[in-house]
N, C-alpha and C positions, 0 to 999 in steps of 0.2 A: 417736467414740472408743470402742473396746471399753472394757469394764468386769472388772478381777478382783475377788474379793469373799472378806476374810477371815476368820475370826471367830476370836480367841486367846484363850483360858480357862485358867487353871493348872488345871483337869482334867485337860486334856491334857498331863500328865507322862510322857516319854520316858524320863529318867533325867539325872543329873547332868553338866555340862559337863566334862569332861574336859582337864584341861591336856595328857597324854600326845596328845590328838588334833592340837597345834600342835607337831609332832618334824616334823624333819627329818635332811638324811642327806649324811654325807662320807664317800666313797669314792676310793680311788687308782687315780684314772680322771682321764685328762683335766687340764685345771689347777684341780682341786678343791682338791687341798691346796696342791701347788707353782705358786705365784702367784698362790694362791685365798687361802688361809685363811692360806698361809706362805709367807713373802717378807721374806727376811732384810735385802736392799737398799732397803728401804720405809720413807720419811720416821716413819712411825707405828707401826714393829717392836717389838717389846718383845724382852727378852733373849731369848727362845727364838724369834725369827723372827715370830711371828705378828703379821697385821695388825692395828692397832687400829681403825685405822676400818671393818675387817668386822668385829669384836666389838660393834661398837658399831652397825652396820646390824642383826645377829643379833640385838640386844638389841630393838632398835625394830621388829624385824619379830615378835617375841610368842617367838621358840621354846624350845620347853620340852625335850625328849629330842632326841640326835643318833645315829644308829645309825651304825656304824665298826667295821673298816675298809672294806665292801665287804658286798652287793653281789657282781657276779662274779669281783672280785678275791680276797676272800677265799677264795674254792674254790682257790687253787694258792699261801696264802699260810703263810710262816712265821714266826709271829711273834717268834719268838727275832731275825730279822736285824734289826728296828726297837727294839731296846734295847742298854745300854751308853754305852762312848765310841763317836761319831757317824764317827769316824774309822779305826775298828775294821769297820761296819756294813757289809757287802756288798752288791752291785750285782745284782738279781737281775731274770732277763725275766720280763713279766704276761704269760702267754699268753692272758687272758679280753682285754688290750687293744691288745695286738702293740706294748710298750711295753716301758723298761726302769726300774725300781723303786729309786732307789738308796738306800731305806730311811734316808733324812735324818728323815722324821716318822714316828714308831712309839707304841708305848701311852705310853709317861711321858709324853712330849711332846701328844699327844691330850687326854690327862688333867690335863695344866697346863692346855692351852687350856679347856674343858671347866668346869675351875676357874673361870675368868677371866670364861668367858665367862657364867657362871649355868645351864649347862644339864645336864640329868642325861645320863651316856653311857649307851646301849643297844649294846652288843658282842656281836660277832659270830664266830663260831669256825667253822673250815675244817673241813666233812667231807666234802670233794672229794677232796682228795689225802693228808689225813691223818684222826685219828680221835679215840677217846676220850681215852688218854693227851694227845695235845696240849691238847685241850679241858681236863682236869684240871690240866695245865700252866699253862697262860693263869688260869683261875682261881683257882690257888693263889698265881700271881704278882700279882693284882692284887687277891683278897683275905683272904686269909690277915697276922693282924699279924705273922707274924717266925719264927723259929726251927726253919726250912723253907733247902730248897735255894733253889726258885722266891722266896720270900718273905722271904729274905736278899737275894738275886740284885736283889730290886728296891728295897730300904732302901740297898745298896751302891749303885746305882744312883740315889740321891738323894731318895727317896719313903720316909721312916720308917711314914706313914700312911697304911694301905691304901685302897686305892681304894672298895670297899664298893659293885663294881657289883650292883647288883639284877635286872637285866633283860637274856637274853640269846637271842641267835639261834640256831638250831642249823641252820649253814649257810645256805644262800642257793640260791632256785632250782632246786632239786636237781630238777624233771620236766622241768628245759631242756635238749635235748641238745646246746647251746651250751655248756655246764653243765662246767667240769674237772672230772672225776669224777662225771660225769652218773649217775643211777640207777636204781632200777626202782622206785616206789614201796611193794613189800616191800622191796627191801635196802635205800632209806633208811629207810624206817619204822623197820626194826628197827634201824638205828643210831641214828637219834637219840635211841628208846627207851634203848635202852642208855648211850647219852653224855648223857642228861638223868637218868636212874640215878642213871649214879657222880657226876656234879655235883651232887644232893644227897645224897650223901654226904657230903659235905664241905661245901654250906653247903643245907641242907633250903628256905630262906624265898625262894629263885631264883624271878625269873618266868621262866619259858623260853617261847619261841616256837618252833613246830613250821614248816617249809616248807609252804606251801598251793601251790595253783598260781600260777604266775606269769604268767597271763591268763587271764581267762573262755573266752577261744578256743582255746586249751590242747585237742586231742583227749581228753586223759586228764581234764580238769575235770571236778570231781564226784567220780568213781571215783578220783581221787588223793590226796582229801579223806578217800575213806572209809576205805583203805588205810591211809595213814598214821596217821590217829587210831585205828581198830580197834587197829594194834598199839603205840601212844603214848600215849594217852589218860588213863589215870593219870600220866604221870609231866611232861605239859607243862600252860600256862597258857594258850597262845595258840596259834594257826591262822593262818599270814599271808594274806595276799593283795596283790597286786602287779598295776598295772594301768597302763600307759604309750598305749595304741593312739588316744588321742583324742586328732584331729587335724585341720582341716579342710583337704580334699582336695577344693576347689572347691565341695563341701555346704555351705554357712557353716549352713544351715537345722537339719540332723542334725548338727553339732558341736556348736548352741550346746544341743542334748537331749543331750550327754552324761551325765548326770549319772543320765537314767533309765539305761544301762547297769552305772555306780556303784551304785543300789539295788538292782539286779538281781543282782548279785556278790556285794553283802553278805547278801540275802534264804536267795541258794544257798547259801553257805559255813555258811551259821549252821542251815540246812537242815540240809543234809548231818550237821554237828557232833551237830545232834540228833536225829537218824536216829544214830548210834551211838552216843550217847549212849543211848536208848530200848533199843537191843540189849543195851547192856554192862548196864544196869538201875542206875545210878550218879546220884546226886542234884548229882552235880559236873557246869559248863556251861564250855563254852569256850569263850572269845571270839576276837574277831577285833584282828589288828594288822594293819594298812593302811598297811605298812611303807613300800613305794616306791609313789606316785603323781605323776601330771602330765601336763603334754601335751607329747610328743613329738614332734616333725618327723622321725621315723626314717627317712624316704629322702631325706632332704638330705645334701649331701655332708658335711657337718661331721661324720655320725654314722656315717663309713666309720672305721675304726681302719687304722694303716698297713699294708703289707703286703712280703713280702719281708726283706730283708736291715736294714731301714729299722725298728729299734726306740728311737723316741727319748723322752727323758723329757720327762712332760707336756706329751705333744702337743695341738694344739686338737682337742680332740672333743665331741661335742653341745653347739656352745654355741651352741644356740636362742633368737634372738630375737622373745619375746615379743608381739603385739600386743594393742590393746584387746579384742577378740575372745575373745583367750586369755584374758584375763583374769577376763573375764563368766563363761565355762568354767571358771576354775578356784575363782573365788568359790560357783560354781552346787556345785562338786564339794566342797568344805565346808559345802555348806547340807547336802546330802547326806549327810557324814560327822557331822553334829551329830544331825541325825536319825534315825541310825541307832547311837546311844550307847551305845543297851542291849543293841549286840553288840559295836562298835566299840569296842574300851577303848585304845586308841593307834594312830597315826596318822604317817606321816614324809615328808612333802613332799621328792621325790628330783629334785635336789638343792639343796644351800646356795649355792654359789656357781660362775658358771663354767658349771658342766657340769646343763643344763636347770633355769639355778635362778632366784631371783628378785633376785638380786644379780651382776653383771658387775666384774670388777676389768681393768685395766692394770697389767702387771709395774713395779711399782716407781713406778706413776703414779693413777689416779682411781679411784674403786669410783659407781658407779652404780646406782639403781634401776630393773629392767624393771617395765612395768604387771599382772603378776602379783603384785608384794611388796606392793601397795595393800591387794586383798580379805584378805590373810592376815592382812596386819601388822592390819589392824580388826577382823577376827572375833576374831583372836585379843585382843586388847585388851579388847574389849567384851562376847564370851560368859561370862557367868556363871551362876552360879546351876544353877536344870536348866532342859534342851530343851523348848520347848510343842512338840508338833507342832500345826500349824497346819491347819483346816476350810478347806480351799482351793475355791471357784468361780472357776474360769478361764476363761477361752477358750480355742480352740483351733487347730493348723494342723496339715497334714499336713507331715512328714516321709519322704523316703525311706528311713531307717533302721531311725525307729522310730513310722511311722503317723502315728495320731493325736497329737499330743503337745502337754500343756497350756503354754498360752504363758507362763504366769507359775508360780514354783515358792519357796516361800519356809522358814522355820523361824523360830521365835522362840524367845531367853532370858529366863529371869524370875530375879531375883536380889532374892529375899526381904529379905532382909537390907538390902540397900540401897535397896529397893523403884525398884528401874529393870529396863526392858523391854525390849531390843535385838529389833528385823525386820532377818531380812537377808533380800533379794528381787531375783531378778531376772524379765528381760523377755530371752524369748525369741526374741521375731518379728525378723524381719528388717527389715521394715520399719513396723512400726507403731507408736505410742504407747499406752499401755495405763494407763488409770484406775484406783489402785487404791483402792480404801475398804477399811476394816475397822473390823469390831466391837470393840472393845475394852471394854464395861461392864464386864468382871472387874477392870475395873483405874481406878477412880473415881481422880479427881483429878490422873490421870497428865497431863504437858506435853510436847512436843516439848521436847528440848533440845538434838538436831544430828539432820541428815537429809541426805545427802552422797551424791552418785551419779555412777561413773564409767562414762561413755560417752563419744563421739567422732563425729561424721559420716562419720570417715573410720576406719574400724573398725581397719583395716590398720596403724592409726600404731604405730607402737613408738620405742620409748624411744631412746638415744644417751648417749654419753658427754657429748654438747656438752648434749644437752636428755632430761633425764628427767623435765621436770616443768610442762612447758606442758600436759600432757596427763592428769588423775590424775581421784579423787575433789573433785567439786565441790558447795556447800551446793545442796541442791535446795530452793527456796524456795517451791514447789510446796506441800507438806506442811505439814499442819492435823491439829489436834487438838481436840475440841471435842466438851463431853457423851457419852461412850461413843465417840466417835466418827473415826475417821482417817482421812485423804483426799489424795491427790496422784499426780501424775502421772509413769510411769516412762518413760522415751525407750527406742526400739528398739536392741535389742542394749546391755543396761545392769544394772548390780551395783548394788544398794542398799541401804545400811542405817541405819536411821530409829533414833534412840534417845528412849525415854520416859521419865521420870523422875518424882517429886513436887513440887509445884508449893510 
């Protein structure tokens, strides 16, 4: 049996775990809100529609920020039609989803759930089809206390206390020419400059997020990066990046190496950032928000939107299911985003429910776990403290994608305070079993205290409404701990995370 071989030190400090890295993301796409999140006819509705028992999956899957409302929807959106009485609220078409919007859930309502739910909102403002003025609009309505058109307008409307969003988008996508309002990377640059301006004007302490590209593959990646921050650069906090293309396409070998593509994205972006940073000669660094991620099945039919005369509300669209495969994948793609901390300052798993997410509902009947909401719901649980980067000897296999590529890939948390140790690790290979030991003498006296690993023989299995749970994270009894010392065995194609404690 090959052998990996780790050695973790609190030397190797990365920077602090970030709760903003476990966000996620509802958009009005698909049955994300309408039957996702909100479903008035549903045993567990609370007064404004919303599901309880997805508040309470949201709650147990770890997530911290939710970005809203969109995504590609926000480029053609207004948000004036989703406030008031609900009976007032106009019907209007999504051209980003060849749907029709009838503005049932809007900011108050978002912002109760949001409430309810424990999570910070991250909002998002259209500079597709509209511009500054609206932007000023939207933030004056949600946080300004009173004695405003906009900020009357929403105490009338049943919110005396303002909303007090911190973190916002300044639009979405904008180098897609999928894009309503697609742009040139100057003419967005210089708008969003502008609309990240006059927003702090009005409230200075805004995190705002600038448009990055929305894939690595992206012709203009790089030079879009540079473009936009040259002329934004003083007046935002963050650079996104958006990354969907990972997917296995009969490679299961090169999917389950996604994750080198993931370091390789945040490497550039954070590049690039200081590479103009270096020109402007400015001691300010920008980070990264890793807004929409996941694995996509993008040429399956579910992720065709309608076409023709056929605009219907909340049609089935990308609702991917998941296997153990993906799952391995998308744990791998959070070892990755821990790792890369100290650019990465938030993070938003797209999407929450329904639409490529880690939770499935039935209108008015079941809500289920896919085998993606496993690795989430425990890193996020369990990272604390700051990131070790971890002294990796691996082995290795060739990939078609990406070469050479080591078969095992890990990170670790240290949480001082509590003096507990979380590895999360997976096993690359397709087919082999792989040994892992590690060093641990930085960490005298530590004990195993859970060590749980999800794999499958049958890699392909996914979840169901009848059975989401014959098949999850299992104790791997494998794992020892002993004098400095850690030992146990990963199965092929498998997510694991070992936790250490004080004895």
């Amino acid at each position: 049996m090959p052998t990996a071989r780790l050695t973790i030190d609190t030397a190797f400090r990365v920077g602090p775990v970030r709760r903003r890295t476990f966000g996620s993301f509802v958009e009005h796409l698909g049955r994300s809100v309408y039957s996702g999140i909100h479903d008035p006819g549903h045993p567990t509705a609370d007064a404004d529609g919303f599901r309880g028992d997805v508040i309470q999956l949201t709650k147990e899957l770890g997530i911290s920020t939710v970005r809203y409302p969109g995504g590609n929807f926000v480029s053609g959106y207004r948000w004036e039609d989703g406030v008031g009485p609900r009976d007032q609220r106009p019907a209007r078409l999504d051209l980003a989803w060849h749907s029709t919007e009838p503005n049932t859930v809007g900011t108050d309502e978002f912002m109760r759930w949001a409430t309810t739910t424990g999570v910070e909102p991250m909002m998002a403002v259209n500079l597709g089809t509209r511009g500054v003025q609206e932007a000023l609009d939207l933030l004056e309505y949600c946080n300004v206390p009173g004695g405003t058109y906009w900020s009357d307008l929403r105490r009338a409307n049943g919110a005396e206390v303002p909303y007090r969003v911190k973190m916002w988008c300044l639009g979405n996508e904008m180098d897609g020419p999928w894009q309503t309002g697609h742009k040139t990377a100057e003419e967005y640059g210089r708008l969003a400059a502008e609309t990240a301006r006059a927003m702090r004007q009005m409230q200075p302490d805004l995190e705002l997020v600038v448009c990055g590209s929305s894939s690595s593959a992206m012709p203009t990646f790089g030079e879009w990066e540079r473009v936009v921050l040259t002329e934004a650069y003083d007046q935002v906090d963050y650079i996104s990046a958006h990354a969907y293309y990972w997917e296995e396409d009969g490679d299961l070998a090169s999917f389950l190496g996604s994750a080198i593509d993931m370091d390789h994205f945040v490497a550039s972006v954070a590049a690039t950032a200081d590479a103009v940073r270096a020109r402007l000669k400015t001691s300010k660094r920008i980070h990264i928000s890793f807004d929409e991620w996941n694995v996509w099945y993008q040429k399956r039919a579910e992720s065709r939107p309608p076409t023709g005369d056929d605009w219907p509300v909340a049609p089935i669209l990308l609702e991917d299911r998941y296997n153990v495969a993906d799952a391995v994948v998308l744990g791998n793609l959070l070892i990755s985003l821990l790792r890369n901390t100290d650019r990465v300052h938030a993070a938003s798993l797209a999407q929450l429910v329904n639409v490529i997410a880690p939770m499935m509902t039935e209108p008015g009947g079941r809500v289920w776990k896919q085998t993606i909401f496993h690795p989430f719901a425990l890193t996020s649980a369990h990272a604390s403290g700051e990131v070790l980067r971890v002294a990796l000897d691996s082995p290795s296999h060739e990939t078609a994608r990406f070469g050479e590529t080591p078969t095992v890939d890990a990170v670790a948390t240290w949480d001082e305070q509590a003096q507990e140790l979380a590895v999360f690790v997976v096993n690359r290979s397709v087919t082999e079993d792989v040994r892992l030991e590690a060093d641990l003498r930085a960490f005298p006296g530590l004990r195993v205290v859970d060590a749980v690993t999800l794999s499958n023989p049958d890699v392909h299995w996914a979840a169901t409404a009848d059975d989401d749970s014959s098949v999850g994270p299992r104790p791997n009894g494998t794992v020892t701990a002993a004098d400095g010392h850690l030992a146990g065995v990963l199965p092929a194609v498998s997510w694991s995370m070992i936790r250490l404690a004080a004895a």
